[in-house]
N, C-alpha and C positions, 0 to 999 in steps of 0.2 A: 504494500500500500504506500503512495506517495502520501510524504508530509506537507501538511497542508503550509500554503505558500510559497512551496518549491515546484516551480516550473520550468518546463525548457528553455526558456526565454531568460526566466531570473538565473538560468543556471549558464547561459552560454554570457549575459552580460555582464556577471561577476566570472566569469571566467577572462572575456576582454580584459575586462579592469585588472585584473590579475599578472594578466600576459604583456600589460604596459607596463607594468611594476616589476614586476620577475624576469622576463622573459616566454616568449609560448613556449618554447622547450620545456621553461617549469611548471607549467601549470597543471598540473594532478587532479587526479578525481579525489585523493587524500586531502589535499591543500583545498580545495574546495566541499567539503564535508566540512574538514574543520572552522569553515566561514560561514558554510549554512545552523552550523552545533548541530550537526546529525551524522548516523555512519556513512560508511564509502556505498556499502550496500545497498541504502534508501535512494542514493542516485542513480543507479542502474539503471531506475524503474522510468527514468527519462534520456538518459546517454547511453550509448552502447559500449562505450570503453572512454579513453584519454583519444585517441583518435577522430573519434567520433566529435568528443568538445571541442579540438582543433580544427576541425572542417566545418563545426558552427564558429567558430568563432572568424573565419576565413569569408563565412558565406556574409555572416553580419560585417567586419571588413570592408568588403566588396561594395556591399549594398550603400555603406556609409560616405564611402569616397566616391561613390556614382553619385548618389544627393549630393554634396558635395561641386563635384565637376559641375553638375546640372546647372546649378545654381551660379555659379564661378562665370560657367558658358553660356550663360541666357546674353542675347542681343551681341553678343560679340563675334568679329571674324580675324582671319588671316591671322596676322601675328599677336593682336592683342589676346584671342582665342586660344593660339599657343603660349602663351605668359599664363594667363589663367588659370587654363588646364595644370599648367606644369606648377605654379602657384600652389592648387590645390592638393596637389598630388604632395610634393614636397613638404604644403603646410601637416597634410596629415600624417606622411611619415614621420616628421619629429614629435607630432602630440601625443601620437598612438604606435609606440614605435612596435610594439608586441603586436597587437592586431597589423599592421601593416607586415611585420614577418610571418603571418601566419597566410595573409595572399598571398603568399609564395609557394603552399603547399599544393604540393600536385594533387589538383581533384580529378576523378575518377570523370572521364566522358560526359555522364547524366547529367552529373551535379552541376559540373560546370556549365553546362548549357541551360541549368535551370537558374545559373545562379546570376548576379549583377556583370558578370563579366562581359557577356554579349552587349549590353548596354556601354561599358566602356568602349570597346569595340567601337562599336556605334557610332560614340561621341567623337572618337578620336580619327575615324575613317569622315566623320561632319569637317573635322577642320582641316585634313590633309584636300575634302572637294575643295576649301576652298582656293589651295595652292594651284588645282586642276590638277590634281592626279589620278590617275584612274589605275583602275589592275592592270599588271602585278605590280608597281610602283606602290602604287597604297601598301599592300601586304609589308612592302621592304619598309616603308617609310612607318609605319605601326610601330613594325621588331626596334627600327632605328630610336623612335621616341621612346620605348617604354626603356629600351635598353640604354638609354642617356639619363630619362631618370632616375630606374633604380640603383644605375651603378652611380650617379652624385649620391645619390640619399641615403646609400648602402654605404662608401668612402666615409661623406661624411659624418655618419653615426659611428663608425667607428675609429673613428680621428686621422682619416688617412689624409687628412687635406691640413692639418697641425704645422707640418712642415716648413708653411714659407707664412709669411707676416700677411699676404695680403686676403681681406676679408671673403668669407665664402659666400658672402650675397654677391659682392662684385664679381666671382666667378662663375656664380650661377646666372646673373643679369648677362654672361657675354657667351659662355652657353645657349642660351637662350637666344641671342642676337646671331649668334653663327649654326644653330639648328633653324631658325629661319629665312640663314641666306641661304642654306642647304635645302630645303625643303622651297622656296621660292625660283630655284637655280637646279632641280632636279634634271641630273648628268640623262639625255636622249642616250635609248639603245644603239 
């Protein structure tokens, strides 16, 4: 029998909150028991393992930084659309930095097609239209953005960018300035 006021929902968003604090790597069906004062056992009967809480915690994630972008990309195009976007994206990886590493987990085919990611997709294939790119360009141009953000927001959470004196907003404002001459100036086959 569930204990009353423990639900899946309360359970995947003290798990978030968990996983910004700790890391998603730490967050246990133990360490969460012992937040609800109830056993490991009485969770079960909503999660189906530590796996299972990491792939809600992935899906809520996703769904967060979609609202997010959404909101970021209403009225806006071309480059401002790309700051935005990337804005948001950025903003949420340092606030949430455990839900943001837990969108990293490889979801199984279904899930991810049921989950916010298509929607990213979406939004981000919206502002490559309006560079004019069409397939297979777009495809490239997705891998290229997602893969300039997470590897800034991945460096810099773990202090890879300590190195030299100059600020990482300035690095990421010309990032941002040279992924738009890239993406404005995309190399013909």
């Amino acid at each position: 029998m569930a204990r009353a006021g423990v639900t899946a929902e309360r359970l995947t968003l003290a798990a978030a909150e968990l996983a910004d604090q700790v890391g998603v790597e730490n967050v246990t069906v133990a360490a969460l028991a012992r937040h609800f004062g109830v056993k490991d056992a009485s969770l079960y009967f909503h999660i189906k393992n530590a796996r299972d809480l990491r792939v809600r915690i992935a899906l809520l994630a996703l769904a967060e930084l979609a609202d997010r972008v959404a909101a970021a990309l209403a009225g806006r195009a071309g480059k401002d659309a790309l700051v935005a976007f990337a804005n948001a994206y950025r903003d949420y990886a340092r606030q949430h930095p455990g839900r943001y590493a837990a969108m990293q987990i490889d979801l199984d085919p279904e899930t991810a097609v049921a989950s916010a990611g298509p929607r990213h997709a979406e939004m981000t294939r919206a502002i490559l239209r309006g560079y004019r790119l069409a397939e297979p360009d777009q495809t490239d141009a997705v891998r290229m953005m997602h893969s300039t953000f997470h590897g800034f927001v991945s460096l810099e959470k773990t202090g890879g960018f300590r190195h030299t004196p100059r600020s990482t907003d300035d690095s990421w404002t010309r990032t941002l300035d040279a992924l738009d001459a890239v993406l404005s100036n995309w190399p013909s086959r």
